[in-house]
C-alpha positions, 0 to 999 in steps of 0.5 A, spaced: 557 870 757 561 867 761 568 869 761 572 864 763 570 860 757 571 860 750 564 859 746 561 854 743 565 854 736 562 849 732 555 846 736 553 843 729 558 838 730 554 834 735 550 829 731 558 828 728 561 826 736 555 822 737 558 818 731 565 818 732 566 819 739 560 816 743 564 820 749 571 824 751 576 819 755 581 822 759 587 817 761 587 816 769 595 817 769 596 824 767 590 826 771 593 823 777 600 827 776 602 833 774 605 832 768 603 838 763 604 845 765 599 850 765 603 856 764 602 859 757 609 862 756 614 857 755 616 854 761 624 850 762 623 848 769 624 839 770 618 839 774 619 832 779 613 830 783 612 824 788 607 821 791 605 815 795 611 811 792 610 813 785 615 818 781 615 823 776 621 826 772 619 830 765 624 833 761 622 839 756 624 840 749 628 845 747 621 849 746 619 848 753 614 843 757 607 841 754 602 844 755 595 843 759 592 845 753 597 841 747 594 835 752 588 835 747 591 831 742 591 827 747 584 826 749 583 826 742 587 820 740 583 816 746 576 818 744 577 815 738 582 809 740 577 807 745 571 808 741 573 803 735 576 798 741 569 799 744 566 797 736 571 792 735 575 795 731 583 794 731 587 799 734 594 800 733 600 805 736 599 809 729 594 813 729 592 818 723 587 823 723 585 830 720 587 836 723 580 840 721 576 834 725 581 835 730 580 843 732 572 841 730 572 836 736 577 840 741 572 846 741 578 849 736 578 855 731 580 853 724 585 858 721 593 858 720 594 859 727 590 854 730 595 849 725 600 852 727 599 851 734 597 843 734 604 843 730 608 846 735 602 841 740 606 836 737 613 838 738 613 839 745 609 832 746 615 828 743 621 833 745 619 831 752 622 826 756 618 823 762 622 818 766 618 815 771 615 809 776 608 809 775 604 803 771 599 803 766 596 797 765 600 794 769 606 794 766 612 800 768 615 802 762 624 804 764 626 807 759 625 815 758 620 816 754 616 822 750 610 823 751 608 820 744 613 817 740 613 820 733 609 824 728 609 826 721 604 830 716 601 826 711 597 831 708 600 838 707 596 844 704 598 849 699 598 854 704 602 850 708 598 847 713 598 840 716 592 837 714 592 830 715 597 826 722 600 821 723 602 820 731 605 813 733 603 813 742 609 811 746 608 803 749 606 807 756 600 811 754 597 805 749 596 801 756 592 805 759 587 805 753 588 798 751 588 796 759 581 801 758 584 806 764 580 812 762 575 817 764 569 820 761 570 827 761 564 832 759 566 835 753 564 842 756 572 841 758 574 843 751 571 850 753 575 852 760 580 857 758 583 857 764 590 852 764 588 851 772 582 850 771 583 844 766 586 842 771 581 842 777 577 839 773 580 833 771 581 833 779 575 832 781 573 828 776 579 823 778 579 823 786 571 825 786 568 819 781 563 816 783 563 820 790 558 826 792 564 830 794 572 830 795 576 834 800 583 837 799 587 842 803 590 847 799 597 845 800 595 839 797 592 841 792 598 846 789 602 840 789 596 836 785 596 841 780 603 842 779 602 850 780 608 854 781 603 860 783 604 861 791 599 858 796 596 866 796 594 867 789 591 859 789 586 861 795 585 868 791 583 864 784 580 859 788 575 863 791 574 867 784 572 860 781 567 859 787 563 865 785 563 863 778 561 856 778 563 855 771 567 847 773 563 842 769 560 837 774 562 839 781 561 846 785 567 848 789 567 851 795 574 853 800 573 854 807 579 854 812 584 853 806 580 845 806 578 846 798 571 840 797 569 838 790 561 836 790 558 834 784 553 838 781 549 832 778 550 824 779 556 820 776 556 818 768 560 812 771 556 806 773 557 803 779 560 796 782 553 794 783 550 796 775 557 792 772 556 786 777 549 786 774 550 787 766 556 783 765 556 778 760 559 772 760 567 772 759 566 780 759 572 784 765 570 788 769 573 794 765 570 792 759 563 792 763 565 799 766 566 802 758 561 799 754 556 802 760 559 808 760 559 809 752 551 808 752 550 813 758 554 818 753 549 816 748 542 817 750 545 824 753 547 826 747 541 824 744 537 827 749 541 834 748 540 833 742 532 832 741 532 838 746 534 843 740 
């Protein structure tokens, strides 16, 4: 049993994902920029973070930034919005859902715990404010925002626990799916117990792409991910992660503080020449790119599938 990962809690629940989700998207800007933190104590600090012209500014709530690991809810909402977008489904900001399909999809238990994190998951996304210049779907929103708008309990058990959601998204991370500017995670990712981890490998799946290898120098690295640990402590769990190789899709290896990223099989997303090739009239570049994208996860799952 590896230790830096959870088990894999609900595996009946595949035939469920092939259904509902097709395939786990993650919002390019947040994988871009440190937003969340991956501390698992309260965390107060104003983290600001700029790059190549682009700012960030986030504001904690009175319960401390959102976490790594609230940003589930996140990935949850976008698998699900882009899988109706891509069935010609409408979509909207207001987005309900089951709180038990939630914790089943993210990998979670389902005891009063469970609840009450994803409840206290939600405070700190809409208690936090971000201010920054960064555009999602060419549109840069000026005003300081939460990082969902609102949310309310529509459906409250007796033992108290918040059975059905409604979340409004704020207009910056609605872009992002409705301008289809997301990637495909592996859902292995729902396993990493580690903060930094999770951070590593959206990382890697952002900067590595379609890419065999990515190269960093860990100075960059740290400020890429929004750690407070000092460079010491990175370069030691840098080489600890090595060892383990336990990062869906990429190997990791640290040679003179340069860290290189390689994949350990070939991308999900299809490349330039397939889009070029299977476009259909009328179709963008980024509805190619997705429809592509969401029948590659298919058959792998059916595949995964047919194994058992």
């Amino acid at each position: 049993m590896n230790n830096n990962l959870y088990p894999n809690r609900h595996p009946q629940t595949e035939l469920f994902l092939v259904d509902i989700f097709q395939s786990f998207k993650d919002d390019i800007a947040s994988m871009e920029h440190p937003i969340f933190s991956l501390s698992k104590k309260p965390d107060f600090r104003i983290p600001e973070y700029s790059h190549n012209n682009k700012s960030i500014k986030i504001t904690p709530s009175v319960n401390g930034l959102p976490t790594i690991l609230d940003k589930d809810i996140l990935l949850y909402i976008a698998s699900s919005l882009i899988n109706a977008k891509n069935n010609g489904d409408p979509i909207s900001q207001y987005v309900r859902f089951t709180s038990y399909d939630y914790l089943v999809t993210t990998n979670r238990g389902t005891g009063g715990e469970q609840y009450n994190q994803m409840k206290s998951a939600l405070f700190r996304l809409r208690g936090t404010v971000i201010e920054t210049n960064i555009k999602t779907n060419g549109v840069e929103v000026t005003d300081g925002f939460g990082l969902i708008d609102n949310y309310r309990i529509i459906k409250e058990g007796k033992n108290g626990k918040a059975l059905a959601m409604e979340v409004k998204l704020n207009d910056w991370f609605y872009n992002s799916i409705t301008g289809n500017e997301v990637l495909t995670i592996d859902r292995e990712y729902f396993r990493l117990k580690k903060p930094t981890d999770r951070r590593l490998y959206e990382l890697a799946r952002k900067h590595c792409g379609n890419q065999n290898i990515w190269k960093i120098g860990l100075n960059n690295l740290k400020k890429k991910l929004g750690t407070v640990s000092p460079i010491r402590t990175l370069r030691f769990n840098m080489k600890k992660l090595v060892e383990s190789n336990h990062l869906p899709e990429y190997n990791i290896s640290i040679t003179e503080d340069i860290v290189t990223f390689t994949r350990k099989y070939p991308p999900k997303e299809p490349t330039k020449t397939q889009i070029d090739k299977a476009a259909k009239p009328g179709e963008t570049y980024n509805q190619v790119k997705t429809r592509l994208s969401v029948k590659t996860g298919i058959n792998e799952m059916k595949k995964a599938l047919g194994k058992r």
